[in-house]
Biotite code that builds the C-alpha atoms (Angstrom):
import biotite.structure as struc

atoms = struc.array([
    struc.Atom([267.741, 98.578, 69.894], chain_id="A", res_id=1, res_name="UNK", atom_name="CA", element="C"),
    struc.Atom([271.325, 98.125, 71.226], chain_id="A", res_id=2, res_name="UNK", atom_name="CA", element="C"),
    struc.Atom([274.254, 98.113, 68.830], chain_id="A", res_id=3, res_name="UNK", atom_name="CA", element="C"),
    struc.Atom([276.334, 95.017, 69.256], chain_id="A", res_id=4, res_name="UNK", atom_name="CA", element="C"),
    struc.Atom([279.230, 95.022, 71.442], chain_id="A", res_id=5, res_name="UNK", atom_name="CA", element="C"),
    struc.Atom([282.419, 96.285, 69.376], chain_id="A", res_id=6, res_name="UNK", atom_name="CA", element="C"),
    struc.Atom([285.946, 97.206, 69.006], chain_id="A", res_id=7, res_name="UNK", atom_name="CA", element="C"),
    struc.Atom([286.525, 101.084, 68.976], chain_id="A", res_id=8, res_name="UNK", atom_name="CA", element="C"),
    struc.Atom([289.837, 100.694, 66.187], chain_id="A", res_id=9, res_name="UNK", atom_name="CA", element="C"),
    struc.Atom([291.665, 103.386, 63.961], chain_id="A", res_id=10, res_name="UNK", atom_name="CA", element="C"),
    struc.Atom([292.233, 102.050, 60.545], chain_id="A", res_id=11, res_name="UNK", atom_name="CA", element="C"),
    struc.Atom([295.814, 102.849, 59.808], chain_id="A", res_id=12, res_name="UNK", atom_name="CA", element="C"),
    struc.Atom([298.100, 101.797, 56.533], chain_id="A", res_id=13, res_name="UNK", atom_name="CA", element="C"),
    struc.Atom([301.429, 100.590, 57.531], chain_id="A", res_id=14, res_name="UNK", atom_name="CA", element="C"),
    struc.Atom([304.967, 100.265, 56.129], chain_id="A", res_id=15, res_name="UNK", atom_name="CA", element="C"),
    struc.Atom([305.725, 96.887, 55.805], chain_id="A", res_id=16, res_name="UNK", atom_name="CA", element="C"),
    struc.Atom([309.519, 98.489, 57.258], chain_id="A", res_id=17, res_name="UNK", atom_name="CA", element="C"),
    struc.Atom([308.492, 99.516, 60.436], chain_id="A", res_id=18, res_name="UNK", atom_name="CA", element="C"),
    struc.Atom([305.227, 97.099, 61.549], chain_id="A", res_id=19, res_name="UNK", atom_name="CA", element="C"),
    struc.Atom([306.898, 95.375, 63.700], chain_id="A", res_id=20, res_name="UNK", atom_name="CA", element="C"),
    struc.Atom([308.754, 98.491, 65.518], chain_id="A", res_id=21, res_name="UNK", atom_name="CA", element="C"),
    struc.Atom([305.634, 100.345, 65.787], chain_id="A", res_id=22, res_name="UNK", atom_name="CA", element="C"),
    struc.Atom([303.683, 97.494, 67.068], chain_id="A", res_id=23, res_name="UNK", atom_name="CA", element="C"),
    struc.Atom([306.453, 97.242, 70.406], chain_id="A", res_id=24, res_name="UNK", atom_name="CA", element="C"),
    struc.Atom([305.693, 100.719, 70.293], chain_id="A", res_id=25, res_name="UNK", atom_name="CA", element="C"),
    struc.Atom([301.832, 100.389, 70.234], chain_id="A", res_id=26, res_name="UNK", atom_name="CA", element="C"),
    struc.Atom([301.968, 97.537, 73.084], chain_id="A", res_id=27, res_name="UNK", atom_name="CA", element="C"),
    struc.Atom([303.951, 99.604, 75.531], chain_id="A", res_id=28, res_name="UNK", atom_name="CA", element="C"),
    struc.Atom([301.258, 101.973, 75.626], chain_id="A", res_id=29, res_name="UNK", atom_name="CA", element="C"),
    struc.Atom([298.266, 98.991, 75.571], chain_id="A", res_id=30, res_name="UNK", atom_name="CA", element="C"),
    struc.Atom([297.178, 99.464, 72.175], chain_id="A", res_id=31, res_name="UNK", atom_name="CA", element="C"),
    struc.Atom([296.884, 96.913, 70.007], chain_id="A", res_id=32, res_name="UNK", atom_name="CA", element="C"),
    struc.Atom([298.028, 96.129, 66.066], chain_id="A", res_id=33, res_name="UNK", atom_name="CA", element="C"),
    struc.Atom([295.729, 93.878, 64.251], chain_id="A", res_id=34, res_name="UNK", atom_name="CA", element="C"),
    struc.Atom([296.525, 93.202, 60.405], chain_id="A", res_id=35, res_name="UNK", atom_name="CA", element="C"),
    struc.Atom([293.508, 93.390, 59.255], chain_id="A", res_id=36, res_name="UNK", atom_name="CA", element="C"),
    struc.Atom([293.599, 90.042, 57.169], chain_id="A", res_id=37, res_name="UNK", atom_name="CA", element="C"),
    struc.Atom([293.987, 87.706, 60.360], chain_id="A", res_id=38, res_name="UNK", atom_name="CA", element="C"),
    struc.Atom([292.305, 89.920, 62.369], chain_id="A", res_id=39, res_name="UNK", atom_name="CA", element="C"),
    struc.Atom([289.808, 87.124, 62.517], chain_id="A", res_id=40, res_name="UNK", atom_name="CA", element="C"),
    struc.Atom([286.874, 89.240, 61.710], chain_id="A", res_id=41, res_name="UNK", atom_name="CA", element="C"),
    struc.Atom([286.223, 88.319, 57.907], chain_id="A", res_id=42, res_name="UNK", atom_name="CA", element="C"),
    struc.Atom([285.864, 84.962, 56.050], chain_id="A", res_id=43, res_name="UNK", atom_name="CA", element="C"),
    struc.Atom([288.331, 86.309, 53.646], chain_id="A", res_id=44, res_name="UNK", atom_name="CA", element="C"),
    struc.Atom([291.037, 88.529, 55.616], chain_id="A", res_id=45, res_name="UNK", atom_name="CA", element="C"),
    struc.Atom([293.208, 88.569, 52.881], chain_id="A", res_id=46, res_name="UNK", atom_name="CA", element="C"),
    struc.Atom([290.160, 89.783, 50.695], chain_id="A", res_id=47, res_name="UNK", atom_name="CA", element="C"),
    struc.Atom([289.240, 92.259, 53.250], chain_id="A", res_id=48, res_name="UNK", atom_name="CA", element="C"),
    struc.Atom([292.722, 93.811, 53.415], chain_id="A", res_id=49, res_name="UNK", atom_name="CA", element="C"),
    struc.Atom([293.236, 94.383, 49.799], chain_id="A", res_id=50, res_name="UNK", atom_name="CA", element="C"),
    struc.Atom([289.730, 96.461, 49.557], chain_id="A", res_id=51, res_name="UNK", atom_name="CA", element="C"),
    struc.Atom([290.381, 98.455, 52.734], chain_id="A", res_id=52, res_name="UNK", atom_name="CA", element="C"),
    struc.Atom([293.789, 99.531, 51.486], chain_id="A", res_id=53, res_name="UNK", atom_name="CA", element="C"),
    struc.Atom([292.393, 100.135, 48.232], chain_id="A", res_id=54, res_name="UNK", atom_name="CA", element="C"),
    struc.Atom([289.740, 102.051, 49.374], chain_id="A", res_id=55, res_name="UNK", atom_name="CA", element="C"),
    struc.Atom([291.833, 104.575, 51.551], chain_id="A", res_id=56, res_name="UNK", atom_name="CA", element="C"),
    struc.Atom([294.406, 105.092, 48.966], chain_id="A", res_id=57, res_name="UNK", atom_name="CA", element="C"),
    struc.Atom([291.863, 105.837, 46.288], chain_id="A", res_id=58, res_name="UNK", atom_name="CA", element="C"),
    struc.Atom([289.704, 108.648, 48.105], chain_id="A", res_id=59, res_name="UNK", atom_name="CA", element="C"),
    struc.Atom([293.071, 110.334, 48.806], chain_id="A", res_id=60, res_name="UNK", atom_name="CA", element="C"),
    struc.Atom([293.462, 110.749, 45.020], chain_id="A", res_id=61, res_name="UNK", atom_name="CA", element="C"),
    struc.Atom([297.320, 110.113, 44.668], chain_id="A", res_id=62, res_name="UNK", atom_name="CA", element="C"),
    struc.Atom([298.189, 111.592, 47.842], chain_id="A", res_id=63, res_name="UNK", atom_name="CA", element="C"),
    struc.Atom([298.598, 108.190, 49.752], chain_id="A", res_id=64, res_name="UNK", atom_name="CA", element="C"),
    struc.Atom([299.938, 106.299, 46.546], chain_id="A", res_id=65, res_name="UNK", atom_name="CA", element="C"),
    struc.Atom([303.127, 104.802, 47.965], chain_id="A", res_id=66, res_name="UNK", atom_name="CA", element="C"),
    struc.Atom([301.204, 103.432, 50.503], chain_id="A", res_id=67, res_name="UNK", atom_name="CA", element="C"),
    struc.Atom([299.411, 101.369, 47.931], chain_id="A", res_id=68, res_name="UNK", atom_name="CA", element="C"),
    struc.Atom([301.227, 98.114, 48.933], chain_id="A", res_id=69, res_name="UNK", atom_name="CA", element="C"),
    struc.Atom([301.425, 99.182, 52.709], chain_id="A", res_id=70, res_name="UNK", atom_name="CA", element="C"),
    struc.Atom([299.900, 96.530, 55.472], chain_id="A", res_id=71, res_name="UNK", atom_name="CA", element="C"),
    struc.Atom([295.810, 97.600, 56.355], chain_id="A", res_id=72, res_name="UNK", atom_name="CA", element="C"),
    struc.Atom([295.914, 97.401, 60.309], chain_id="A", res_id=73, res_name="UNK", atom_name="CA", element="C"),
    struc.Atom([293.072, 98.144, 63.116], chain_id="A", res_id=74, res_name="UNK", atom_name="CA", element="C"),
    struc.Atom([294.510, 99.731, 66.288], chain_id="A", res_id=75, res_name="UNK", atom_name="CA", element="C"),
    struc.Atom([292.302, 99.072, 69.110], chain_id="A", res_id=76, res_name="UNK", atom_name="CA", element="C"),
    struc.Atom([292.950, 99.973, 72.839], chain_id="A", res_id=77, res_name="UNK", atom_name="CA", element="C"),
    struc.Atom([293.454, 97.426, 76.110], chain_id="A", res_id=78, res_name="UNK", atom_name="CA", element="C"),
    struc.Atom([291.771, 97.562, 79.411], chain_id="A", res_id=79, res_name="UNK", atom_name="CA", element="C"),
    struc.Atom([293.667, 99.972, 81.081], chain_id="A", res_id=80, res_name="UNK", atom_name="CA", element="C"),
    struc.Atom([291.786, 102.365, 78.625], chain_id="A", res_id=81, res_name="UNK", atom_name="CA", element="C"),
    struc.Atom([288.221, 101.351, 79.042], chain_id="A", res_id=82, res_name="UNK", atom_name="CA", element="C"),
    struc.Atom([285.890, 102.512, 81.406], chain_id="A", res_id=83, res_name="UNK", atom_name="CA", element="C"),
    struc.Atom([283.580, 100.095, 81.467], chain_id="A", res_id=84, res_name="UNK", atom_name="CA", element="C"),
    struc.Atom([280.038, 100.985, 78.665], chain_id="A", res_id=85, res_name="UNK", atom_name="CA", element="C"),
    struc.Atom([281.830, 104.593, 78.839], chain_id="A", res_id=86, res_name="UNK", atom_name="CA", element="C"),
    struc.Atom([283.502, 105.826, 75.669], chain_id="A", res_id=87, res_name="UNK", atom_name="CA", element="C"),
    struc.Atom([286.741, 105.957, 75.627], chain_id="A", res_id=88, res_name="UNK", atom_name="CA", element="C"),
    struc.Atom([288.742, 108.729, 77.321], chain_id="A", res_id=89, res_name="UNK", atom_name="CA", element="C"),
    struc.Atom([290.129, 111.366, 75.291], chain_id="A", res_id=90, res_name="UNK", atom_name="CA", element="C"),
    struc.Atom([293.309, 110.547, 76.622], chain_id="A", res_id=91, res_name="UNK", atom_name="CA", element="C"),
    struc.Atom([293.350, 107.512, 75.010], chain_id="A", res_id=92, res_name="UNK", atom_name="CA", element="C"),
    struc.Atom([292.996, 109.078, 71.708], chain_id="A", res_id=93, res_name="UNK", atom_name="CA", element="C"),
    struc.Atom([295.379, 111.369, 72.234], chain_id="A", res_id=94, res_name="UNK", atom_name="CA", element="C"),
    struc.Atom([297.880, 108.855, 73.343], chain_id="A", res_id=95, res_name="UNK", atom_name="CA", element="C"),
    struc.Atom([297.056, 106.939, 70.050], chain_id="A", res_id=96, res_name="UNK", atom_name="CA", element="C"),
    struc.Atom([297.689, 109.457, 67.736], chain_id="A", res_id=97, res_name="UNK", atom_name="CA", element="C"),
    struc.Atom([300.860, 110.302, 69.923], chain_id="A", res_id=98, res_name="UNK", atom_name="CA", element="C"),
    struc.Atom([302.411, 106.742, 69.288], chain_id="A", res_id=99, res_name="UNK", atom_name="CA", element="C"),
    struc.Atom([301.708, 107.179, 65.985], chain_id="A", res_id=100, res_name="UNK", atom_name="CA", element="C"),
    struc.Atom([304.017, 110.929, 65.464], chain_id="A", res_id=101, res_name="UNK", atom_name="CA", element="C"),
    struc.Atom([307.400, 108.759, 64.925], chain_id="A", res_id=102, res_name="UNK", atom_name="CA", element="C"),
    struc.Atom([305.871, 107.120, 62.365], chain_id="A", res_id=103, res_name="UNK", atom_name="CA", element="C"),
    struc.Atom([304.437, 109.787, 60.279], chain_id="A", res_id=104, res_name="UNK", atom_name="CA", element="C"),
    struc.Atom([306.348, 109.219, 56.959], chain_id="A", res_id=105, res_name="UNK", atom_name="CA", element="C"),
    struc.Atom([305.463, 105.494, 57.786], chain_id="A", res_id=106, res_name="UNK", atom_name="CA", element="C"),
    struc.Atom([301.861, 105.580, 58.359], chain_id="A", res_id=107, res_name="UNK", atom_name="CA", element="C"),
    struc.Atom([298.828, 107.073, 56.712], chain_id="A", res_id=108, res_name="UNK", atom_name="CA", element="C"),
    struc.Atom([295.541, 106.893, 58.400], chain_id="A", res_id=109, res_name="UNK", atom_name="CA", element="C"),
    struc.Atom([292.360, 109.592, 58.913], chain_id="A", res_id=110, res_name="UNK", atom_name="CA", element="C"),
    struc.Atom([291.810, 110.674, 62.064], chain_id="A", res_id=111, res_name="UNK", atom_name="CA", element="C"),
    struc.Atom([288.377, 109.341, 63.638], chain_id="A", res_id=112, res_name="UNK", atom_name="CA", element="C"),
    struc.Atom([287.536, 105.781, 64.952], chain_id="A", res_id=113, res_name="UNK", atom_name="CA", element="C"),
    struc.Atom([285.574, 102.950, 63.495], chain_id="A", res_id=114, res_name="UNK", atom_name="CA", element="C"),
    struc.Atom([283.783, 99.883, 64.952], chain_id="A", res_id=115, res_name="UNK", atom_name="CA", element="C"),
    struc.Atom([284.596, 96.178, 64.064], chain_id="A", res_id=116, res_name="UNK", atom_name="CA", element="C"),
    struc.Atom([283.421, 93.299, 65.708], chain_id="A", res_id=117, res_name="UNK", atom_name="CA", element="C"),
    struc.Atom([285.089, 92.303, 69.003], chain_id="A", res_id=118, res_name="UNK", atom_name="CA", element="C"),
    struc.Atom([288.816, 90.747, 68.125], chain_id="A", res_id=119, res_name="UNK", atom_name="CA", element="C"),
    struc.Atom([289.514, 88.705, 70.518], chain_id="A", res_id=120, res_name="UNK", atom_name="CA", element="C"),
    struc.Atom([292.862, 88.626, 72.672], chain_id="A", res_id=121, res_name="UNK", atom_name="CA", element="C"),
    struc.Atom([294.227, 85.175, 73.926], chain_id="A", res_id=122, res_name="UNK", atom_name="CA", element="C"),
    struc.Atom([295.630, 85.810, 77.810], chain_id="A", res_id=123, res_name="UNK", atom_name="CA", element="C"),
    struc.Atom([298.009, 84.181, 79.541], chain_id="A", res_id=124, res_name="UNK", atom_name="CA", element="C"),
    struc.Atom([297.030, 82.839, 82.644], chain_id="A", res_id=125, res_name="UNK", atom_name="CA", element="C"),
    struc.Atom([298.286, 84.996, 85.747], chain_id="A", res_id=126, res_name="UNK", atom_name="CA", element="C"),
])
């Protein structure tokens, strides 16, 4: 049985503050911020978001509480990262977690990616 294609996506919290900053940041180096409630993915994005970010602030018992009205974001990575069915490069994890350094008091995320359902990118035509 195959699994069904996905996004490979790092669930990160974000400060309201700097989401927009970090998200030049993130494009620069083709990754890409999706807020996790129009992501596009759930009925109820909104829904979705609020039990995500609850979720990751609660199993870090208090350590992650004033991210507890933070923005619940998947990071995923563009084409000049994939390799076609390979996994992802290393390098692109590294230069993930590199963008994200700045942002340290900013962000709070665990290290270690997840899968979501493709999220779909509308191109301009070249």
């Amino acid at each position: 049985m195959r699994r069904r294609p996905h996004e490979n996506v790092l669930t990160v919290l974000v400060d309201p503050a700097v989401l927009h900053d970090l998200e030049l940041e993130l494009v620069a180096r083709d990754l890409w911020l999706w807020p996790v409630r129009s992501a596009g993915v759930y009925r109820d994005g909104a829904q979705a978001a609020r039990v995500i970010r609850r979720r990751l602030v609660e199993a870090r018992r208090g350590a992650w509480d004033d991210a507890a009205r933070w923005v619940p974001v998947w990071i995923a990575f563009g084409d000049t990262w994939r390799r076609g069915v390979d996994p992802l490069p290393w390098a692109a994890h590294a230069e993930l977690y590199d963008a994200l350094t700045p942002y340290a008091s900013h962000v709070r995320y665990r290290k270690g990616l997840a899968g979501v359902p493709r999220l779909r990118v509308t191109r301009e035509a070249a």
